[in-house]
C-alpha positions as CSV (number, residue, x, y, z in Angstrom):
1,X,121.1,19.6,203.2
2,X,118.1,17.1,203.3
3,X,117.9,14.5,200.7
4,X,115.3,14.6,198.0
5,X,113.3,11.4,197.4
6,X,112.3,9.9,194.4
7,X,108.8,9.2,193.8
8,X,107.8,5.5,193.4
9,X,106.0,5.7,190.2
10,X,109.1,7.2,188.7
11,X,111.2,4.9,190.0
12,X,109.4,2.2,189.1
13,X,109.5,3.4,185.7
14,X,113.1,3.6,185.6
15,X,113.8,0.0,186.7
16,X,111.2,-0.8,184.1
17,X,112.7,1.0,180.8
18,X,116.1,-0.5,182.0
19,X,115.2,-3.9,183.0
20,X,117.3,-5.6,180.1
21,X,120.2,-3.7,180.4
22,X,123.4,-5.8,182.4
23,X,124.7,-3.4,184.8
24,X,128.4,-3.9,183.8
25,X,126.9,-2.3,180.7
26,X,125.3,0.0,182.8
27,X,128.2,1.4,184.4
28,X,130.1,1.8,181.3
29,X,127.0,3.7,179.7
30,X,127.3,6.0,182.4
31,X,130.8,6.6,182.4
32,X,130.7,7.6,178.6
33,X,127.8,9.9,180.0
34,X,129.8,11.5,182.6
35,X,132.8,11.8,180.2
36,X,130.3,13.9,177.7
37,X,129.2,16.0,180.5
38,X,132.7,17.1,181.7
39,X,133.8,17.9,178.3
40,X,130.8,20.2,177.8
41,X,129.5,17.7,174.9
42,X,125.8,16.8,174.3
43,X,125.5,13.3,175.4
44,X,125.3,10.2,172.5
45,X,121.6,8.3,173.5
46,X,121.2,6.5,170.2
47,X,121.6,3.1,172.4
48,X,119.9,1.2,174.6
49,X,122.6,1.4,177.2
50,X,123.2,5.0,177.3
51,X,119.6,5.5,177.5
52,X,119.5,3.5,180.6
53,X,122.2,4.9,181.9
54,X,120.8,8.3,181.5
55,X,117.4,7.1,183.2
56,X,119.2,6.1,186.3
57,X,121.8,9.0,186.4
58,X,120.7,12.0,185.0
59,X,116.5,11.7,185.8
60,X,116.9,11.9,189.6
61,X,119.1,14.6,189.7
62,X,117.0,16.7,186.4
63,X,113.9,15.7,188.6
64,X,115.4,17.1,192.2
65,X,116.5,20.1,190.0
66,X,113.0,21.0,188.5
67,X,111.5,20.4,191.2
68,X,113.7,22.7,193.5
69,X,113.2,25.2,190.6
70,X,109.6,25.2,189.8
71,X,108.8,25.7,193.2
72,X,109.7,29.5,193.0
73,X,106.8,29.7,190.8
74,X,104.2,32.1,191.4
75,X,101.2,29.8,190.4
76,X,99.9,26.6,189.8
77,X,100.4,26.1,186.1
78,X,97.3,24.2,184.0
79,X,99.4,24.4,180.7
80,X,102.6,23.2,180.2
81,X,105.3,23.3,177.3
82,X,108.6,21.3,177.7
83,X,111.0,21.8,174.7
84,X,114.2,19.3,174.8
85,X,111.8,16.9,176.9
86,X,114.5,14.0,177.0
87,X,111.9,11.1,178.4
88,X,109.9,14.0,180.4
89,X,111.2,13.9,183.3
90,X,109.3,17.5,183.5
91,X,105.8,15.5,183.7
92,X,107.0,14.3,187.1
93,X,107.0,17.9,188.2
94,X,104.2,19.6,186.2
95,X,101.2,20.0,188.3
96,X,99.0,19.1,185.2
97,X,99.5,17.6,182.0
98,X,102.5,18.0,179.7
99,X,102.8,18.8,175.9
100,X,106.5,17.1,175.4
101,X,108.8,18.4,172.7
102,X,111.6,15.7,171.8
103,X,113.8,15.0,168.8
104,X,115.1,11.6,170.0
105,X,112.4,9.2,169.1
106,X,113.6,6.4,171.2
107,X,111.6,8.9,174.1
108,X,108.6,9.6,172.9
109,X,105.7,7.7,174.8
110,X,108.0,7.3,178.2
111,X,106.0,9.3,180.4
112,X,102.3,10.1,180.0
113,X,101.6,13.0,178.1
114,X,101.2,14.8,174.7
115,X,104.3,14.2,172.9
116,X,105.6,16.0,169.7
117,X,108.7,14.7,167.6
118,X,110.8,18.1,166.6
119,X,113.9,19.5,166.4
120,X,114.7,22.7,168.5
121,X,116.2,24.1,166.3
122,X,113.3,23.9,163.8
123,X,110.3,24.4,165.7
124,X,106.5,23.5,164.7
125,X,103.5,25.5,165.4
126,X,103.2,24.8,169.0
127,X,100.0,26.5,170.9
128,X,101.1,28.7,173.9
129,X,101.0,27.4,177.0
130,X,101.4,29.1,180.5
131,X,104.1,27.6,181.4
132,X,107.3,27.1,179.2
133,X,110.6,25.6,180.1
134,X,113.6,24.1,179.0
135,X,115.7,22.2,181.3
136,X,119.4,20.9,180.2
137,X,118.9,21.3,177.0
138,X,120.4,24.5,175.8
139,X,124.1,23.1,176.1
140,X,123.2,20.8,173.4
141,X,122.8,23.9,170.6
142,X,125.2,26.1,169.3
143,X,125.8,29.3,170.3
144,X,123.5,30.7,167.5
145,X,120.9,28.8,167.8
146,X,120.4,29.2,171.6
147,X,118.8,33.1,171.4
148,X,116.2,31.6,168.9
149,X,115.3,29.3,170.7
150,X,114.7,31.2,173.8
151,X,113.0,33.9,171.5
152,X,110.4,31.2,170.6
153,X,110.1,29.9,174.2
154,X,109.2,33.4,175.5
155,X,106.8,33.7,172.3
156,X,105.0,30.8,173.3
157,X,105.0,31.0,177.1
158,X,101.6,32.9,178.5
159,X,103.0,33.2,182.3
160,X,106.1,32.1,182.6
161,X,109.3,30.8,181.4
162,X,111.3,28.4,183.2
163,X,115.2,28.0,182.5
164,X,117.4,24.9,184.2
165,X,121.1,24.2,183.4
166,X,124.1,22.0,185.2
167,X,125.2,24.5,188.0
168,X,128.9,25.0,185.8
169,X,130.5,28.0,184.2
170,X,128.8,26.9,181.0
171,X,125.9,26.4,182.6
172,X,125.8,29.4,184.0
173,X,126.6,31.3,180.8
174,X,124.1,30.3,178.8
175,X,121.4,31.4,182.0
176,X,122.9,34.9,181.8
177,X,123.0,35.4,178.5
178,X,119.3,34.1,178.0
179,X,119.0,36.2,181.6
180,X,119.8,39.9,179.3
181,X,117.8,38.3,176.2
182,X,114.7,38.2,178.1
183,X,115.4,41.3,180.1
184,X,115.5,43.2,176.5
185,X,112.0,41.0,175.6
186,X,110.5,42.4,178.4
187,X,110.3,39.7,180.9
188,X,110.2,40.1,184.8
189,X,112.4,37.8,186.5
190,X,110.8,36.3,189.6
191,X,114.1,33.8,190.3
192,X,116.4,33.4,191.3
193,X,117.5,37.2,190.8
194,X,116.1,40.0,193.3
195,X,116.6,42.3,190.3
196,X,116.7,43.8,186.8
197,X,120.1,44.7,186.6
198,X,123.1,43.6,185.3
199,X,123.9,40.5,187.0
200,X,127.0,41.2,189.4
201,X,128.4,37.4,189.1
202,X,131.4,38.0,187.5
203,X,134.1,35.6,185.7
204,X,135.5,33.4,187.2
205,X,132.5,32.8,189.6
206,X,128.9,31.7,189.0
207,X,125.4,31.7,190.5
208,X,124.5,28.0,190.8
209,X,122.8,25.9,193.9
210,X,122.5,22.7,195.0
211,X,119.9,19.9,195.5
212,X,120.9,16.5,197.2
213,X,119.3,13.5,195.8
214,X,119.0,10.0,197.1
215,X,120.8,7.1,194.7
216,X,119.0,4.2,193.5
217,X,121.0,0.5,193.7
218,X,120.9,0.9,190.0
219,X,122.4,4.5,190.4
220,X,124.8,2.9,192.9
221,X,125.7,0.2,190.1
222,X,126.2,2.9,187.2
223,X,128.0,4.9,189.4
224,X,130.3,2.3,191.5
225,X,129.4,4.3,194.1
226,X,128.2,3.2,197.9
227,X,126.8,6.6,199.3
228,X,123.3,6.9,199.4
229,X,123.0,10.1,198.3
230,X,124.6,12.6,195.3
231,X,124.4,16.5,195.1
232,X,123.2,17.9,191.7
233,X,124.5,21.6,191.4
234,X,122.6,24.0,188.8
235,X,121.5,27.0,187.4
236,X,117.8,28.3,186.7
237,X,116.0,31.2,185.8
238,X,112.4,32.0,186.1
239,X,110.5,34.8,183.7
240,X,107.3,36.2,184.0
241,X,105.1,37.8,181.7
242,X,103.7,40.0,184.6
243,X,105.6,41.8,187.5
244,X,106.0,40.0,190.3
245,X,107.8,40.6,193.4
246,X,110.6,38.5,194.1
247,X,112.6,37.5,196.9
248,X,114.7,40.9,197.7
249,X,117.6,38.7,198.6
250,X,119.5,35.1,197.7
251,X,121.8,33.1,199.5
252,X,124.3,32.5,196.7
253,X,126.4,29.9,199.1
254,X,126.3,27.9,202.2
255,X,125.9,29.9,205.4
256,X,128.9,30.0,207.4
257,X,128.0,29.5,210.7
258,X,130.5,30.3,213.9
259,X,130.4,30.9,217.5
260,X,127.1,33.8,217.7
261,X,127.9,34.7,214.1
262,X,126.3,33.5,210.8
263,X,127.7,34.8,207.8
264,X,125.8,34.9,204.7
265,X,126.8,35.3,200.7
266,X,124.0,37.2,199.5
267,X,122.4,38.4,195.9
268,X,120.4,41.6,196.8
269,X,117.5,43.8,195.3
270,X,119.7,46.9,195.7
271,X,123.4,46.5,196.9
272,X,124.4,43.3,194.3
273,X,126.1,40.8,196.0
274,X,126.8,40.9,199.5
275,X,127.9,39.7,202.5
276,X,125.7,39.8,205.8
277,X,126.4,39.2,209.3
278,X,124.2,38.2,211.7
279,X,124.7,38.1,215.2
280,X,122.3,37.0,218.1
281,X,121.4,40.3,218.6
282,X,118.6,40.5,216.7
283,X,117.2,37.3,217.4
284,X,114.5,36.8,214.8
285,X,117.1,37.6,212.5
286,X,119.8,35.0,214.1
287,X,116.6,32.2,214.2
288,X,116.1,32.7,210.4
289,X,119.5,32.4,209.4
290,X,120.3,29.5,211.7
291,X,117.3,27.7,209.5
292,X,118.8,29.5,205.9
293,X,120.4,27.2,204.0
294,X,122.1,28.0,200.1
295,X,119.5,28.9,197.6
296,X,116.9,30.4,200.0
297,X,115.5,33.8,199.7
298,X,116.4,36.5,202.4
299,X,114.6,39.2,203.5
300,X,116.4,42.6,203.7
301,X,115.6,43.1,207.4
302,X,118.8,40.6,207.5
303,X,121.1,42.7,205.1
């Protein structure tokens, strides 16, 4: 798995907005945010320190996640809506300028773009935009408010609608469920699903992948960790207001490669989930998966 790195304007602006922050304070920050995550809870940023804490911890890994994500779209956005910005980490995917929706005001302003103070669950008049997403925010509503919200989203969104969550069972569940919402709605799901049917991931597993990204010395601090690297597991979902034609296949986990035989975990356009073996008898087949790594498309000539 290759390691993601972080752009130098963003982290320059992390190191910027948590300049004043001692890293003892730091790593305690980021324990209590780590704490909030594994209990499922939305995280407390109403101080400095957690804030910070979040900027070094959580913005690498929502930025590797995004950008793993987005790059399944279809097209090049030129409008873009982020609901639940947090300090937009979005903008450092977007292709063009952002129109950032945020409740916490301690945000606004931290990365360039149009910024709107709101609540999601008490939405403005927003304009439509083509793209639409919401990235790790929807564990932070109840469970009545989510299908509003994503109502409103999919309202507002001209081409697409983009959906990130932590790769966990909760994550997970609150993809599928907005997965059948916007199935009803009429949207056509480019990714990471080959299909329109009822998702086949059944309890007690879930469809989530995995991006590695590379750790800061402040994430190292935070973290009172020495590897140079950390793997951010999540969940997305992309929706289009148009067919498409997605990948007819997904790699759902890492290859498992043996002696002249690859076997692969696979999310298909017609059989569900799957499990392919390939063999170096077909040895365009066997070059591809030897390259095929977890999350990647697969064509059916491999099924």
């Amino acid at each position: 798995m290759q390691t993601a790195p972080i752009p130098h304007p963003l982290r320059e602006l992390i190191e910027r907005e948590t300049a004043d922050i001692k890293g003892a304070q730091l790593a305690v920050a980021a324990e209590a945010l780590s704490t909030a995550y594994r209990a499922g809870l939305p995280p407390a940023l109403n101080t400095a320190a957690a804030r910070a804490a979040y900027l070094v911890t959580r913005v690498p890994a929502t930025y590797a996640a995004l950008t793993r994500a987005t790059a399944e779209l279809p097209f090049e956005p030129e409008t873009w809506l982020d609901l639940g910005s947090g300090p937009g980490t979005t903008g450092w995917v977007a292709p063009c300028d952002v129109t950032f929706v945020e409740t916490n005001k301690a945000w606004l302003g931290t990365t360039p773009g149009r910024w709107i103070e709101a609540d999601l669950r008490r939405l403005p008049h927003l304009d439509p935009h083509e793209a639409v997403s919401i990235s790790y925010a929807l564990n932070e509503l109840a469970p009545a408010e989510r299908p509003r919200l994503i109502a409103e989203a999919w309202h507002l969104a001209t081409k697409a609608l983009i959906l990130v969550e932590p790769g966990t069972v909760e994550g997970f569940a609150h993809i599928r469920a907005a997965r059948t919402q916007l199935i009803e709605l009429g949207a056509h799901l480019h990714a990471p699903c080959p299909h329109q049917a009822a998702c086949p991931m059944t309890d007690p597993d879930w469809c989530h992948f995995a991006v590695r990204i590379e750790r800061t010395r402040l994430h190292k601090i935070a973290k009172g960790g020495d590897l140079s690297y950390e793997d951010e597991k999540y969940s997305y979902l992309i929706a289009l207001k148009e067919p498409s034609t997605p990948a007819p296949g997904r790699i759902l986990r890492h290859p498992k490669i043996h002696s002249g035989l690859i076997e692969l975990t696979l999310c298909t356009k017609d059989d569900g989930l799957k499990n392919a073996r390939i063999t170096k008898k077909n040895k365009d087949e066997w070059r591809t998966a030897r390259k095929a790594d977890w999350g990647d498309p697969w064509s059916p000539e491999a099924q």
